[in-house]
C-alpha atoms as one frame of an Amber mdcrd trajectory, in Angstrom:
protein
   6.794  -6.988  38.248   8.803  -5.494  40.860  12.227  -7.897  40.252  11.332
  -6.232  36.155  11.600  -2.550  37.756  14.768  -3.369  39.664  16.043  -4.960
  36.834  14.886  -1.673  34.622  16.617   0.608  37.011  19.761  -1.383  38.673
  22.239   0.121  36.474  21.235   4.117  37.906  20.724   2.923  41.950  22.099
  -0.456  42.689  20.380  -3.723  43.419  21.285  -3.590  47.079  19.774   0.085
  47.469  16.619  -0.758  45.384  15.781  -3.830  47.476  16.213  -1.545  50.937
  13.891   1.451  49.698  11.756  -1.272  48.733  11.440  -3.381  51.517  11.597
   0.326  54.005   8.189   1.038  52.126   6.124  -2.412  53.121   7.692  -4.032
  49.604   9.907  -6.592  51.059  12.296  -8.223  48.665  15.926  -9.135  49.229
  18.810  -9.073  46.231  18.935 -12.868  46.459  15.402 -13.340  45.641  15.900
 -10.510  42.236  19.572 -12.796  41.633  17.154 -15.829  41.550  14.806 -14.324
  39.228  17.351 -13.281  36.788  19.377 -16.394  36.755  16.197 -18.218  35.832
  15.310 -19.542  32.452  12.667 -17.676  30.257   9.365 -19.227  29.807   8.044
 -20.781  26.645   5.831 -17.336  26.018   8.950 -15.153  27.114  10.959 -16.855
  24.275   8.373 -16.908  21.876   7.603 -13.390  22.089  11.591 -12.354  21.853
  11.509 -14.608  18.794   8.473 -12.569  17.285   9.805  -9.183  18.641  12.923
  -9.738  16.285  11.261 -10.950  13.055   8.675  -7.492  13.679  11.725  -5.602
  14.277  13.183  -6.658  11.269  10.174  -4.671   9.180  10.035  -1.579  11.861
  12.866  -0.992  12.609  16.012  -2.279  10.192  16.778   0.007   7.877  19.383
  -0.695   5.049  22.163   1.331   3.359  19.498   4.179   1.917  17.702   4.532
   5.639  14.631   2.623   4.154  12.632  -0.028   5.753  11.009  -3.071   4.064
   7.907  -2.368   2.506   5.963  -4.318   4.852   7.086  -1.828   7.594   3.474
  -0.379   6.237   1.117  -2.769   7.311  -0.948  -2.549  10.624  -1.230  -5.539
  13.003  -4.187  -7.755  10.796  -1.837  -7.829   7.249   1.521  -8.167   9.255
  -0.130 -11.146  10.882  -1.165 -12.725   7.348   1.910 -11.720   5.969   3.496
 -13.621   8.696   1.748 -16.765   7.825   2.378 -16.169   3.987   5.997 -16.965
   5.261   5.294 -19.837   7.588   5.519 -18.223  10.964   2.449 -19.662  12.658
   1.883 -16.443  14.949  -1.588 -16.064  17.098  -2.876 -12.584  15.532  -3.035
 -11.126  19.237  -0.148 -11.834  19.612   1.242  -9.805  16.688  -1.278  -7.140
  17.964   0.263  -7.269  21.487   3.878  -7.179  20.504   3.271  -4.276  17.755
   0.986  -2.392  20.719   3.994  -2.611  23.071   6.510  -1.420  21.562   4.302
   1.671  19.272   5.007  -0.029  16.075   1.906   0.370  13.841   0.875   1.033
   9.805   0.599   3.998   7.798  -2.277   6.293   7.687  -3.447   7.416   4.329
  -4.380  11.700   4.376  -6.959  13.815   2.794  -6.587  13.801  -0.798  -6.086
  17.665  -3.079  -7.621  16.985  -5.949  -5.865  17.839  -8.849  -8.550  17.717
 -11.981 -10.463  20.144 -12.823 -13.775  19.733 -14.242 -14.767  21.321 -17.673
 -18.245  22.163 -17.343 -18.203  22.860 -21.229 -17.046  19.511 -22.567 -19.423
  16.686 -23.686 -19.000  13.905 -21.507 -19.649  10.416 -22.073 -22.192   8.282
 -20.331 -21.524   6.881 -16.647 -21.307   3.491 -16.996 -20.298   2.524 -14.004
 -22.758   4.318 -11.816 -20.462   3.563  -8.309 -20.680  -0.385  -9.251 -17.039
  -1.068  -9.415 -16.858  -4.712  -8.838 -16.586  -6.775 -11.439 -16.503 -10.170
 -12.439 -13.144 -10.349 -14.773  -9.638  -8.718 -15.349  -9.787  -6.037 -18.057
 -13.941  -5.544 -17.370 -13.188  -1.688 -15.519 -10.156   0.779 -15.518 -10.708
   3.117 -13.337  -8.312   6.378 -13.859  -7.475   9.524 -12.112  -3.724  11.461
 -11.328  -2.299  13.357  -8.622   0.259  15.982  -7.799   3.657  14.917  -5.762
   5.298  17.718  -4.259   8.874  17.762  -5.430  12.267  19.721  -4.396  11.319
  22.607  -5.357   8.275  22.105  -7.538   5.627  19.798  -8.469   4.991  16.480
 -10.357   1.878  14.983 -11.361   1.447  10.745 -11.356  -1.488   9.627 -13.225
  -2.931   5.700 -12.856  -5.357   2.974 -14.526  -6.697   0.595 -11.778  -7.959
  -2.618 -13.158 -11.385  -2.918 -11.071 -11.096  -7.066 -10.939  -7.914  -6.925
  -8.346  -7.115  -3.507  -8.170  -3.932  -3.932 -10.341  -1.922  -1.053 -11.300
  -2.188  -1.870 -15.229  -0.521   2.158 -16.512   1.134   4.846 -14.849   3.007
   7.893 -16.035   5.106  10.877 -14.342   5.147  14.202 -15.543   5.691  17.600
 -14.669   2.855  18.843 -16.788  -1.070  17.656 -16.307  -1.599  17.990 -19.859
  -4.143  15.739 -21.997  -1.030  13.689 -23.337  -0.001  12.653 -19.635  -2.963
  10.612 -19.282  -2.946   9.154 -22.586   0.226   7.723 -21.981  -0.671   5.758
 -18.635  -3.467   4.654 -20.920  -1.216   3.483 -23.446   1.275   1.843 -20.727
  -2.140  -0.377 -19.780  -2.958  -1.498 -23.092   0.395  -2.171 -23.689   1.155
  -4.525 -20.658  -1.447  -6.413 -21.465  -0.970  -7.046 -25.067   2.611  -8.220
 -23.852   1.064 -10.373 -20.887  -0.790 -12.189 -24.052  -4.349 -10.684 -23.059
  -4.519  -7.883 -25.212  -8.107  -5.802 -24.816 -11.153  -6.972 -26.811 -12.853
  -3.718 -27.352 -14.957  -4.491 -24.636 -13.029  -3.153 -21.341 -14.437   0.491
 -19.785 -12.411   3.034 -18.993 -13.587   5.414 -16.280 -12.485   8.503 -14.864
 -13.790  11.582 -13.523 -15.158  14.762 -15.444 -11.407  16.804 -15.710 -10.974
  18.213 -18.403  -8.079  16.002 -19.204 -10.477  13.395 -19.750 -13.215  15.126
 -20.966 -10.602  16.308 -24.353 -11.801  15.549 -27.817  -7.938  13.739 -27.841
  -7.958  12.006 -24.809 -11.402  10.554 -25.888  -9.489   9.343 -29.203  -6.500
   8.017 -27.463  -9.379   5.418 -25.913 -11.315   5.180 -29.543  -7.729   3.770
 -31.085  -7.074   1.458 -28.051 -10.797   0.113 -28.134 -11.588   1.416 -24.781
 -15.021   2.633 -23.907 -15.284   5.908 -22.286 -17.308   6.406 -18.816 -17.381
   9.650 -16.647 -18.807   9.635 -13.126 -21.942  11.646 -13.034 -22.315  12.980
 -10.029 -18.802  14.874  -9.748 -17.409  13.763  -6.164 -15.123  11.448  -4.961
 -17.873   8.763  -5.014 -17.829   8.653  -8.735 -14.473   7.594  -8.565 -13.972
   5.579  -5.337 -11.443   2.982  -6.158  -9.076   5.472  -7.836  -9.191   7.524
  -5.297  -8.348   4.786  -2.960  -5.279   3.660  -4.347  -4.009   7.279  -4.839
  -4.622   7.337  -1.396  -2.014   4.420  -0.567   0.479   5.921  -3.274   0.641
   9.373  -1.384   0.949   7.477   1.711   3.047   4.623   0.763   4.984   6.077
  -2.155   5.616   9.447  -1.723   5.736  10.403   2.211   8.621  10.788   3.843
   9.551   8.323   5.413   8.399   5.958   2.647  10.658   2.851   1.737  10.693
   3.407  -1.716  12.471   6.529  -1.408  16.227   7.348  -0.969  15.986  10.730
   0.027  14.252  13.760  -1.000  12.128  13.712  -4.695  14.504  16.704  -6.557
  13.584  15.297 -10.083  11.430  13.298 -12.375  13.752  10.355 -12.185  13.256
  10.515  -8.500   9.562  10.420  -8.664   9.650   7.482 -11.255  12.232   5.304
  -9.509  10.080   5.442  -6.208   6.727   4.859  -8.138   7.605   1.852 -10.229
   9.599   0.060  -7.192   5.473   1.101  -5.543   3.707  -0.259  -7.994   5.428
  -3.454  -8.676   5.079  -4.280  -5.005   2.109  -3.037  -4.725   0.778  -5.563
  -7.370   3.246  -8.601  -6.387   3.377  -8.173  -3.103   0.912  -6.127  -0.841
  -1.786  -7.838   0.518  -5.186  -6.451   0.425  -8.146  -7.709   2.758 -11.219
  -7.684   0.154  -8.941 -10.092  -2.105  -9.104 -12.616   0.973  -5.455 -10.511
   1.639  -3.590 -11.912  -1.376  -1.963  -9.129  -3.678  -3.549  -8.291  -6.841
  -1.077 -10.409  -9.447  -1.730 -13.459  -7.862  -5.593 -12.890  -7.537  -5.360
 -12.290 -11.116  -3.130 -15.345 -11.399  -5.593 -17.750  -9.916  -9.159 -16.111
 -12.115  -7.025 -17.342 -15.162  -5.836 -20.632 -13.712  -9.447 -21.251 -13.112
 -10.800 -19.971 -16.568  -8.338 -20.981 -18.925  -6.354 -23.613 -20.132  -3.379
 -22.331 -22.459  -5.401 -20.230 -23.753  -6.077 -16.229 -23.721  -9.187 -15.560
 -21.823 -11.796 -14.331 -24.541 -12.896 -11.079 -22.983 -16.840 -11.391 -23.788
């Protein structure tokens, strides 16, 4: 420890100096013994932990041509550490902990959510089917659906979702600068679509579940889902229960996707195109890449990827 201070602050007083004040105060040390110590090899754990220092700095602190770190740069300690054995670095997890700790590198935080719908007391609603049960045993069982405002240069945008329950997948998603019905129907429409073109198109028998805005709640919105064989559900209650896992990955998108110093973003979000660029570079990560702990931290396409490996052969999962 004390040849690591002198080493810390030779360049301001001198080795020579140091070791005097030092030894003057009952700390006796000479410069040959702090020479010695710096001439001597690092230890196995010294080495190891530069090694692992780099490869974290490489996701904290590189940035490339747009001032944007890798993705990963998000994670706290537990998915850096299994996204660090994804790519064959056999790390202790305290380690990563201890190294991250150290030098005050840590995840994002997600914020309080505004919430942007607004019920319509008025409106008949459809049943809840759901009833705060969103696990499920299937892909394309539960879409769960809500939007949210993103705060633009110098207005607003809105960025609505549908959350396939099974893995959390981001299935549809639209931008817009209005929160009209049609906004929504069209990140419904984006769902149904992927799927068809995935080769499991929708069976009539998937739910679709949202909360009681009024965008939902519209005679066309409820027709949009009639046409693409969707079943409508509306939480009950009318809080943020009803509507947990929505709400949760809205969460991540505000604070993965659309804070500042995000890395999906090139700069400030001044238009639509701005909004949409950072949001589909999101999602597709978000699906293909981020890990998430209650999949047994795997991301969502390859959770997906092994229910159909396991259920099918060739063949398009019949959705019962």
């Amino acid at each position: 420890m004390i040849c690591r201070f002198i080493a810390e602050h030779r360049d301001q007083f001198g080795v020579v100096p140091i070791c005097r004040v030092l030894t003057e105060h009952g700390c006796t040390i000479a410069p040959r013994t702090f020479y010695a110590w710096l001439a001597r090899p690092l230890s196995k754990r010294a080495l190891w932990d530069a090694t692992i220092t780099a490869v974290l700095a490489s996701y904290y602190v590189e940035r490339d041509e747009h001032g944007r770190r890798k993705p990963e740069s998000l994670y706290g300690s537990l998915k850096m550490w299994a996204h660090l054995q994804r790519q064959g670095i056999e790390v202790a997890r305290c380690t990563v902990e201890r190294l991250m700790r150290v030098n005050e590198w840590r995840g994002t935080t997600r914020t309080k959510r505004v919430r942007t719908t607004v019920p319509e007391p008025s409106a008949p609603r459809p049943p809840d089917l759901v009833d705060r049960n969103f696990r499920v045993d299937r892909p394309d069982a539960l879409y769960v659906a809500d939007f949210t405002y993103v705060r633009m240069v110098p207005c607003f945008a809105y960025t609505a979702f549908v959350i396939d329950a099974f893995a959390g997948t981001i299935v549809g998603w639209e931008v817009s600068t209005s929160k009209e019905t049609a906004f929504v129907e069209r990140a419904v429409n984006h769902a149904c679509m992927l799927r068809s073109m995935q080769g499991n198109p929708l069976r009539e028998r998937t739910i679709h579940h949202s909360d009681a805005g009024s965008q939902y709640t519209a005679l066309r919105f409820g027709e949009t889902l009639f046409l693409q064989g969707l079943r409508p559900s509306i939480g009950s209650v009318g809080d943020a229960y009803d509507n947990a896992l929505a709400e949760t990955t809205i969460g991540l998108y505000k604070a993965e996707c659309i804070a500042d110093d995000s890395p999906f973003r090139k700069g400030p979000l001044r238009t639509i195109g701005d909004v949409e660029e950072a949001t589909s570079a999101w999602v597709h990560w978000y699906n293909t890449g981020r890990l998430m702990h209650r999949l047994g931290r795997i991301p969502p396409a390859e959770y997906e990827a092994k229910y159909y490996a396991e259920h099918r052969a060739d063949q398009p999962v019949a959705h019962k």
